[in-house]
Backbone as a ProteinNet text record, in pm:
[ID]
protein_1_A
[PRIMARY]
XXXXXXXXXXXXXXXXXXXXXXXXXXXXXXXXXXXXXXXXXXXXXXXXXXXXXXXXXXXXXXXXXXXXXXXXXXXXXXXXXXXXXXXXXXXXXXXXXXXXXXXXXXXXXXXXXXXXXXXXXXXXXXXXXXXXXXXXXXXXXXXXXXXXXXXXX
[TERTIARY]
-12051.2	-11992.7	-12101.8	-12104.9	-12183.5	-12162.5	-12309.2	-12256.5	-12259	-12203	-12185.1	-12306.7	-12337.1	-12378.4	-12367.7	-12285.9	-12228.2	-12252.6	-12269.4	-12285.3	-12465.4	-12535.7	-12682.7	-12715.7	-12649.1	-12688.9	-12603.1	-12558.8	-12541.1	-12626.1	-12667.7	-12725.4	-12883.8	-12912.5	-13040.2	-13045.1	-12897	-12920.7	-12898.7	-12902.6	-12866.6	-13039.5	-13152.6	-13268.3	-13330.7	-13325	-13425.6	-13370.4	-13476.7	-13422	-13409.5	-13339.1	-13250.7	-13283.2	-13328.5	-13402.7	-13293.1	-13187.2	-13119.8	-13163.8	-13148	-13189	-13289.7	-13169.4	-13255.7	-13371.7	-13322.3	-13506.5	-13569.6	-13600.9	-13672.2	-13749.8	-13654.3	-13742.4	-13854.9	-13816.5	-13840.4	-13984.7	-13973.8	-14080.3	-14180.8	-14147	-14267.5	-14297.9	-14259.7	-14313.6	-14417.5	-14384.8	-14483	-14563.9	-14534	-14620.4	-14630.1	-14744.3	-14764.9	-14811	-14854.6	-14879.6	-14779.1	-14665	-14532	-14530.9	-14545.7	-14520.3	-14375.7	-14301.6	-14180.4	-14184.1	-14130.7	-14112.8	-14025.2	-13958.6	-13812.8	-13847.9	-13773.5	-13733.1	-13645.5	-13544	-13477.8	-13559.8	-13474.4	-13515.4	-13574	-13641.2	-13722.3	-13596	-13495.4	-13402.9	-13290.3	-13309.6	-13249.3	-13361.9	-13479.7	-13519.5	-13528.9	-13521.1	-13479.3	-13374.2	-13294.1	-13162.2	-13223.3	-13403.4	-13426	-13445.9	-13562.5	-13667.3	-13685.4	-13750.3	-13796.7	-13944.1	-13998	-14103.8	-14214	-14325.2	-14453.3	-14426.3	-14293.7	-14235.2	-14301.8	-14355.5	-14447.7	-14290.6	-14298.9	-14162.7	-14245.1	-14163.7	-14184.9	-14062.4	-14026.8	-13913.6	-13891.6	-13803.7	-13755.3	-13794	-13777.6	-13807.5	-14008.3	-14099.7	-14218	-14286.5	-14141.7	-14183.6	-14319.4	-14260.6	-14343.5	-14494.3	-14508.1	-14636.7	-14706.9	-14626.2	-14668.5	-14755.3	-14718.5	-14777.5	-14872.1	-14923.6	-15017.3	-15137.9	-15297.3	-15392.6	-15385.6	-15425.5	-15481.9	-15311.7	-15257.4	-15108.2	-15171.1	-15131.3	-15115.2	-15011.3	-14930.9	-14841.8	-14895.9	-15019.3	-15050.2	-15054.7	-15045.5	-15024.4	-15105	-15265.8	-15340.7	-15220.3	-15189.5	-15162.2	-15071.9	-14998.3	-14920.8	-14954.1	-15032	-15103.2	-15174.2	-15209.8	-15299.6	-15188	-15067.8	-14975.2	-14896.1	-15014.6	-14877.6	-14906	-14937.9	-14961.9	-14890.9	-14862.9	-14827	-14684.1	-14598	-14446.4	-14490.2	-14361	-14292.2	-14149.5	-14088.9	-13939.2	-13923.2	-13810.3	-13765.1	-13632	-13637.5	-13530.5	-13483.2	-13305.9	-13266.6	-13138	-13039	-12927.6	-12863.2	-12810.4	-12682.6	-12752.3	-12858.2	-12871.7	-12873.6	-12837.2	-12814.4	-12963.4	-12996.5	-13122.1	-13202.2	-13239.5	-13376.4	-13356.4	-13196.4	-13219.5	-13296.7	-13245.1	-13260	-13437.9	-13492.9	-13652.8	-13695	-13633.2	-13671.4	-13690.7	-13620	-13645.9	-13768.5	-13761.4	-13870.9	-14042.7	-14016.2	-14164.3	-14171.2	-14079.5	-14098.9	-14195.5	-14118.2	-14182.7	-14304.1	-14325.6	-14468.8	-14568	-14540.7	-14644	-14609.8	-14532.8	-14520.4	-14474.5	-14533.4	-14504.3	-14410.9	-14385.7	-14287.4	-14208.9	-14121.4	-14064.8	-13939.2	-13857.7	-13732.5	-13668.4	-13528.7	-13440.2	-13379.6	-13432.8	-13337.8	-13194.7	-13100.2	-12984.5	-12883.2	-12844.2	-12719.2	-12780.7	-12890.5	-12988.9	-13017.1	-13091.1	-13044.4	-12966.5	-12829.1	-12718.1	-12693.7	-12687.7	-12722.7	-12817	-12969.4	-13043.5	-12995	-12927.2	-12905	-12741.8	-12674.1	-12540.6	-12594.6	-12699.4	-12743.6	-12826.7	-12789	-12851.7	-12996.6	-13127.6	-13245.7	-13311.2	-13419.3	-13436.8	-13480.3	-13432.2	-13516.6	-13601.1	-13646.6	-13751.7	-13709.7	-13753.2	-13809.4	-13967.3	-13974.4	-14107.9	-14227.6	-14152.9	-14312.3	-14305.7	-14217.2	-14267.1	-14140.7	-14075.6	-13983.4	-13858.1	-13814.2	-13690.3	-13544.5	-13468.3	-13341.1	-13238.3	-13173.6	-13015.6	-12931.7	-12876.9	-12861.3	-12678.4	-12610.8	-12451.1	-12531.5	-12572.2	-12651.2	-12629.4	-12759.1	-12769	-12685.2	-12575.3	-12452.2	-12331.5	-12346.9	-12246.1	-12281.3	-12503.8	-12519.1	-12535.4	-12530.3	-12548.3	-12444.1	-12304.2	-12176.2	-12099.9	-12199	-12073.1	-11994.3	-11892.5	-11750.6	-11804.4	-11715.4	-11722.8	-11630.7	-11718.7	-11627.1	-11578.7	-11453.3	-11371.2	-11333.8	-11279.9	-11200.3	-11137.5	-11069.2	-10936.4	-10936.9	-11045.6	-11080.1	-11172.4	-11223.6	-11238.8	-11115.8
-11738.7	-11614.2	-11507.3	-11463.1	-11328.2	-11218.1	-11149.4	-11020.8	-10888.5	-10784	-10699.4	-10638.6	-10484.8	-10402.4	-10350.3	-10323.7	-10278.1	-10400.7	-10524.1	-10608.9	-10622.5	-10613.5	-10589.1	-10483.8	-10354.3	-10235.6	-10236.8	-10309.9	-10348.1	-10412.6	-10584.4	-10662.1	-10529.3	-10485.3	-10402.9	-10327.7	-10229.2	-10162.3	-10220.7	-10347.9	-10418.6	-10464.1	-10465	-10443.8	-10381.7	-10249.6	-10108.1	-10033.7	-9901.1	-9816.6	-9676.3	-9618.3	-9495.6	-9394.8	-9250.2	-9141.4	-9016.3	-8974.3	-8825.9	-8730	-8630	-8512.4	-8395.4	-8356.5	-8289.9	-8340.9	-8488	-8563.9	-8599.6	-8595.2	-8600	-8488.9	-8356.9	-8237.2	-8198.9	-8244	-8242.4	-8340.1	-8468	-8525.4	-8496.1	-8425.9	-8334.3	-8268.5	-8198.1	-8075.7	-8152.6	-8231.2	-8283.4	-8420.7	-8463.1	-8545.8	-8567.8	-8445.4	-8413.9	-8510.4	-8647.2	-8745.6	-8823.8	-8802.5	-8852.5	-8833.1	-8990.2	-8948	-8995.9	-8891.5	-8888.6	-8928.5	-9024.7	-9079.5	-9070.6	-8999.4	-8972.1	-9065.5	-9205.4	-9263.5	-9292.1	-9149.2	-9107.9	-9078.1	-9138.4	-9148.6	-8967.9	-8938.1	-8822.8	-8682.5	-8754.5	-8671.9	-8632.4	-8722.1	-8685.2	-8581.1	-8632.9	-8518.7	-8390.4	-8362.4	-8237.5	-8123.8	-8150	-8129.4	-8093.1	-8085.6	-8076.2	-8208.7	-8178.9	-8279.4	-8202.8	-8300.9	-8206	-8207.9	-8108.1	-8023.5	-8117.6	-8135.3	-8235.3	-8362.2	-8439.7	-8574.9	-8625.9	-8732.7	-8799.1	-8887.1	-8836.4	-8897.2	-9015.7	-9094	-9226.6	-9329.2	-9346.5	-9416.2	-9543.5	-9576.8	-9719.1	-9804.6	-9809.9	-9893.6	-9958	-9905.7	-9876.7	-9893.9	-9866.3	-9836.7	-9982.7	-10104.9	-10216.3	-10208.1	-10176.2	-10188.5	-10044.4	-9974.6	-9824.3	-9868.4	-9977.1	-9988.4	-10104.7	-10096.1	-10251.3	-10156	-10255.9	-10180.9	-10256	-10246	-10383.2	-10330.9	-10220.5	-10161.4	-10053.7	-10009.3	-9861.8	-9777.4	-9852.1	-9789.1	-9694.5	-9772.8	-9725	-9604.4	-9594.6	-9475.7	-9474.8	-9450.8	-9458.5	-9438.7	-9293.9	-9253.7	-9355	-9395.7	-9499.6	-9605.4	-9659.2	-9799.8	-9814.7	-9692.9	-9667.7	-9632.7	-9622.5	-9550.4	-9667.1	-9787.1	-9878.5	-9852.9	-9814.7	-9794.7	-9622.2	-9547	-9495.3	-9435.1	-9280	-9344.3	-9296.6	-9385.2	-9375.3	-9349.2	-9249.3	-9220.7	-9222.5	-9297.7	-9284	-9231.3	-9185.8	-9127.5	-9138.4	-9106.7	-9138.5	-9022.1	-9007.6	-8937.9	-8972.6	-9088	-9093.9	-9207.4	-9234.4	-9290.3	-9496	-9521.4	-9665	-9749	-9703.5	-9774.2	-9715.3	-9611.6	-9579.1	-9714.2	-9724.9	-9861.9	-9955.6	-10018.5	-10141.8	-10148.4	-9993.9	-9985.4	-9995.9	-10010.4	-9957.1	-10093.7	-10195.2	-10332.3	-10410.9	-10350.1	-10432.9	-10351.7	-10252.8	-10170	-10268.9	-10285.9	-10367.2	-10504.5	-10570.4	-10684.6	-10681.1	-10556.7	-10561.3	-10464.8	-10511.1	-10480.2	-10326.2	-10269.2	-10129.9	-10144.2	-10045.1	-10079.6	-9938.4	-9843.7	-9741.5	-9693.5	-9802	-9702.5	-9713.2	-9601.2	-9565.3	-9502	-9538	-9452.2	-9349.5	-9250.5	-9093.4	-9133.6	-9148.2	-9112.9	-9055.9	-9035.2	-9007	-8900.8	-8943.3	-8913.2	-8734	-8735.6	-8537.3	-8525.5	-8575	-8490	-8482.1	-8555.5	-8525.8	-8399.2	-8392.4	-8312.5	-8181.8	-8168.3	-8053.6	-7991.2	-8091.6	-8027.4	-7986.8	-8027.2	-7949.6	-7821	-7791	-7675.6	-7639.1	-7784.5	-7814	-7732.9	-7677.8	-7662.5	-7787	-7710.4	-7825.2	-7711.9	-7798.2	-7735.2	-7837.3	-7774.2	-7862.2	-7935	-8034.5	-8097	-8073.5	-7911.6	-7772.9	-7735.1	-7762.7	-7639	-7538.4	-7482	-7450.5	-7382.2	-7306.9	-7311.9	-7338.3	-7448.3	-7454	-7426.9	-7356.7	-7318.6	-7453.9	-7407.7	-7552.1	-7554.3	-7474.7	-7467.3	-7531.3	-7505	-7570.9	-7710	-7719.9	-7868	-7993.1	-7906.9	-7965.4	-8017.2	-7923.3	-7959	-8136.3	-8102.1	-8196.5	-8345	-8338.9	-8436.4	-8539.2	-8440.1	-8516.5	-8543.3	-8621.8	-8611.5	-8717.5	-8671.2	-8818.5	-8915	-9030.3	-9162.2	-9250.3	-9341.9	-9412.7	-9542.2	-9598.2	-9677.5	-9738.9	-9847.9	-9959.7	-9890.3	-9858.1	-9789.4	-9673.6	-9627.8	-9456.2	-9469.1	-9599.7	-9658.8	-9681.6
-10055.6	-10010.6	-9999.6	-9900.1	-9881.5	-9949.7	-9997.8	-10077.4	-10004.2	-10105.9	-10011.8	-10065.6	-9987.7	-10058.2	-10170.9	-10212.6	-10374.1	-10459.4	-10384.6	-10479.1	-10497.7	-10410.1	-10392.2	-10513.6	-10460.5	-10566.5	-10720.9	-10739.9	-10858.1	-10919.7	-10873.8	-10917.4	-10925	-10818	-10868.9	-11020.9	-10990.4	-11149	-11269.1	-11241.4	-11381.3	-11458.4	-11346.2	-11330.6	-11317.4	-11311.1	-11313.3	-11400.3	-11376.2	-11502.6	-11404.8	-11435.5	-11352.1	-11445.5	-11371.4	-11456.6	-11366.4	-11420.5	-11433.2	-11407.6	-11227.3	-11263.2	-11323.9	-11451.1	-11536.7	-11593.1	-11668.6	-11690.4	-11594.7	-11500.3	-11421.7	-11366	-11379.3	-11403.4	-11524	-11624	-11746.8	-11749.7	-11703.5	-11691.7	-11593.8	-11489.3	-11395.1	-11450.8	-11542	-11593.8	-11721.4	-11769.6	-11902.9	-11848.5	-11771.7	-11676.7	-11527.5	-11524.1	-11349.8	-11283.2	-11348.4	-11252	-11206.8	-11222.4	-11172.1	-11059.1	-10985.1	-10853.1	-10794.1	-10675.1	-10642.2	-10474.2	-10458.5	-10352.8	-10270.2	-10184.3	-10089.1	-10028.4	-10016	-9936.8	-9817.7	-9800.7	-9637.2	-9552.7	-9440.6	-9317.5	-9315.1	-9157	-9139.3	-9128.3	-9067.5	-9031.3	-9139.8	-9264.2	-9374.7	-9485.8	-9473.9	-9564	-9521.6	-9374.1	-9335.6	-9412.2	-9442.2	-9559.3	-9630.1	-9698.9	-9824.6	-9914.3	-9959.1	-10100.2	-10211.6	-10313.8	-10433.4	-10374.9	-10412.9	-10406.9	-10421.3	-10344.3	-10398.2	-10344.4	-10320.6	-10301.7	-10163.4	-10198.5	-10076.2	-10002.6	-9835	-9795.1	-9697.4	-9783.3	-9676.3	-9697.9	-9558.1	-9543.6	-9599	-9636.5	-9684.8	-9603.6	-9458.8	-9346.7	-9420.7	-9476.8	-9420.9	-9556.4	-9655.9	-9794.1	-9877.5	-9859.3	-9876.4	-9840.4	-9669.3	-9639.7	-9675.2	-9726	-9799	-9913.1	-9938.8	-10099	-10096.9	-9963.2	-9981.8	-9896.5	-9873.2	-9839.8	-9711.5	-9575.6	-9448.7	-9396.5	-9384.8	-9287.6	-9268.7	-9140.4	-9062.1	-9121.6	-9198.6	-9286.8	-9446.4	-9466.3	-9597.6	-9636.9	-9773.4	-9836.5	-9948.3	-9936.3	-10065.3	-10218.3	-10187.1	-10358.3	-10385.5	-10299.4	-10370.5	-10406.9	-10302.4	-10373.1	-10499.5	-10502.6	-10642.8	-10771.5	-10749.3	-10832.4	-10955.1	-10933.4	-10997.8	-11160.6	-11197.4	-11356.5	-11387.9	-11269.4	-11325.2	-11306.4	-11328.8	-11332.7	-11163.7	-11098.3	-10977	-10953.5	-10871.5	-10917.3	-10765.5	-10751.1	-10614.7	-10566.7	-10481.5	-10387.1	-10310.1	-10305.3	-10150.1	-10187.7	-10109.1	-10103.5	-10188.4	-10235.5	-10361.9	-10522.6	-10473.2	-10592	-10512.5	-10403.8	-10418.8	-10336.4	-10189.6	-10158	-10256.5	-10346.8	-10397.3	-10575.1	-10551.7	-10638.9	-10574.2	-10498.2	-10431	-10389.7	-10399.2	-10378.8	-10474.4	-10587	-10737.2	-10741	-10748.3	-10752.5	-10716.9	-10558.9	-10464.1	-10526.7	-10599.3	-10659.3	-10770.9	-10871.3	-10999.9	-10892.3	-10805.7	-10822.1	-10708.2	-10707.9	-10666.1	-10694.4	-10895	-10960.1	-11006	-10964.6	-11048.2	-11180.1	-11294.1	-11433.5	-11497	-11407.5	-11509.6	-11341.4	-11252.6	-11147.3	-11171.4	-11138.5	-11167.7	-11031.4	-11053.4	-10955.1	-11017.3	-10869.2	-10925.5	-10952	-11052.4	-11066.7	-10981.6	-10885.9	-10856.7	-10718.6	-10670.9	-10549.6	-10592.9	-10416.2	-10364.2	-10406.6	-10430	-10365	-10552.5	-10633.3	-10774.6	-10800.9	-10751.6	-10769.2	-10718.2	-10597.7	-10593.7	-10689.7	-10658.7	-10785.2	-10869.5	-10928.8	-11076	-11039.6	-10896.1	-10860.9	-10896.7	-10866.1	-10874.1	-10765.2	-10704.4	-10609.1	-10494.9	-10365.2	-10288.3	-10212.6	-10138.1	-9991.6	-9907.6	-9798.8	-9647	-9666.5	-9546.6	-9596.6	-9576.7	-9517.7	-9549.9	-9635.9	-9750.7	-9882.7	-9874.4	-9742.3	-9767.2	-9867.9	-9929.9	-10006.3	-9925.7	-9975.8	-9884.9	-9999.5	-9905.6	-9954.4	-10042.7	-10153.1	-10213.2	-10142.5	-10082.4	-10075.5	-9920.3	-9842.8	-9673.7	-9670.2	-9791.7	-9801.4	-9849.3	-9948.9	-10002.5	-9899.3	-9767.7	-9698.5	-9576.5	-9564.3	-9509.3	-9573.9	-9697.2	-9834.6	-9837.6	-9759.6	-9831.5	-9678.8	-9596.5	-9464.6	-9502.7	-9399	-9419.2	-9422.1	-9516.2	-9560	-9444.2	-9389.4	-9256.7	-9348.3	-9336.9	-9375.4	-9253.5	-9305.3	-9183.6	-9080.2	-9191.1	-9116.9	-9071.8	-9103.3	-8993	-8856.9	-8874	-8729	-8620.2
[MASK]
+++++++++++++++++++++++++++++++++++++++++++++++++++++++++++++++++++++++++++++++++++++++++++++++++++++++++++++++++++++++++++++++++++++++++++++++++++++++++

């Protein structure tokens, strides 16, 4: 039987370790070498990132982390010893990345908890991926569009 998604991002969090929000603020602040990874697409981090967060898409994220891709991303390749926290909108692909980092060699990476859209309920700041300050009620409305179901097709 085929799984679903929910069954994917399950089996992930039963294997990574998931870092909350507030600790995750908490750990930027007492360890600035934490690096934060937004993994949404270009047109989602528009909405707003945390501050400093190197955005690179999920699509790209793998050859992000290897050397011999047009994709590469020095700091990251160099980042496996230290923490890595990843991101997405609700908390479920930055699992499923959280996984694919463990098994290639990362030793402290974690998923943001309950995504942006977590970070900003706790009324965190964001920016744009100039530095920016964004409105956290703005970004709340683009965070949470409708959920498509069967039957609203």
């Amino acid at each position: 039987m085929a799984k679903t998604y929910k069954n994917l991002v399950a089996e992930a969090l039963s294997q990574i370790r998931e870092i909350f929000p507030w600790d995750l603020q908490d750990q930027l602040a007492q360890q600035p070498d934490t690096l934060v990874v937004d993994i949404r697409e270009p047109n989602e981090v528009a909405t707003g990132t945390i501050a400093k967060a190197l955005l690179i898409p999920r699509g790209i994220l793998e050859s992000a982390c290897e050397w011999g891709y047009s994709d590469t991303v020095p700091i990251l390749v160099n980042a496996r010893q230290q923490p890595v926290v990843l991101v997405c909108r609700s908390g479920n692909r930055s699992a499923l990345a959280a996984l694919t980092l463990q098994q290639l060699g990362y030793e402290q990476v974690y998923s943001l908890k309950t995504g942006i859209r977590g970070w900003n309920d706790y009324d965190l700041p964001l920016v744009t991926p100039i530095g920016e300050p964004v409105d956290g009620e703005w970004a709340d409305q683009l965070l949470n569009p409708p959920v498509l179901t069967q039957e609203s097709v």
